[in-house]
N, C-alpha and C positions, 0 to 999 in steps of 0.2 A: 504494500500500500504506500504510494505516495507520499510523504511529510511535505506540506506546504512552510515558507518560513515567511516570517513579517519583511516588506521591502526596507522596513527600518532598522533589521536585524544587526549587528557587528559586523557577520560575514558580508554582509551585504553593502556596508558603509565601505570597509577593508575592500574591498574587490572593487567599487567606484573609484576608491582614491589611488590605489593603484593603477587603476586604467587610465588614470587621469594626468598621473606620473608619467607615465610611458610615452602619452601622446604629447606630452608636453616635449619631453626628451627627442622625441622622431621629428617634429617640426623644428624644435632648436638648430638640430644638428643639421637639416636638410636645408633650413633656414639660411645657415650660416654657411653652409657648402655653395650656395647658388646667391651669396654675397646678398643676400636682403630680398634679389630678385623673388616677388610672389609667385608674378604667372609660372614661373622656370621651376620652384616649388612644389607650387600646386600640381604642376604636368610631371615632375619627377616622383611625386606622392599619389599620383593618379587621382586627383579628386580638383571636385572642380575650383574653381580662383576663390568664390565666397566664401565656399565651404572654410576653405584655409583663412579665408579674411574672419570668418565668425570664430573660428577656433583659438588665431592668434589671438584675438577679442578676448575671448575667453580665458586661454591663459597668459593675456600679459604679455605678449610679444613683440606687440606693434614697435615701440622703440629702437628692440633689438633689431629689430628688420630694415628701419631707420637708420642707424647706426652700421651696420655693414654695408648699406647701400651707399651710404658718404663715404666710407674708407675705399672703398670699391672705384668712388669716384661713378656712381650709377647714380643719374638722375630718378627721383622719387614720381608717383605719380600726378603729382599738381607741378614740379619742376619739368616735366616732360610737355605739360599742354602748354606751359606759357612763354615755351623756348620757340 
C-alpha cells in the first residue's frame, strides 16, 4: 500500500532545496562559461532565453551575468539597441 507524505514534509523541503542548489550551480557555471552571454546559455542548457531569464531571476544571477559580460567586453542587452 502506498504511504502518501505531507508536501511540507522534511524530505520534501530537503529534496526542493537541493534541486534548487544544483540548478543554481548549472546556470552559474554555464553562465560564466558563455561570458554572461544568455541566449549562448540558454541554447547550450537547451531551454528556452526566458526560461533562463526567470530562473537567473530567481536565483540571483542577473548581476553575475552582468559582470562577465563587461569583462568579456560583451555588450548587454539595452547596450546593444542603443549602439
Amino acid at each position: 500500500m502506498p504511504t502518501s507524505y505531507p508536501s511540507d514534509s522534511r524530505l520534501a523541503r530537503e529534496l526542493s532545496s537541493a534541486i534548487a542548489a544544483s540548478e543554481r550551480r548549472i546556470i552559474h557555471r554555464a553562465l560564466r562559461e558563455h561570458h554572461g552571454d544568455i541566449g549562448a546559455t540558454a541554447l547550450y542548457l537547451g531551454i528556452h532565453r526566458r526560461t533562463l531569464e526567470l530562473r537567473m531571476r530567481d536565483h540571483s544571477l542577473r548581476d553575475d551575468a552582468a559582470a562577465w559580460r563587461t569583462e568579456a567586453g560583451t555588450p548587454g542587452p539595452r547596450s546593444a539597441k542603443s549602439a
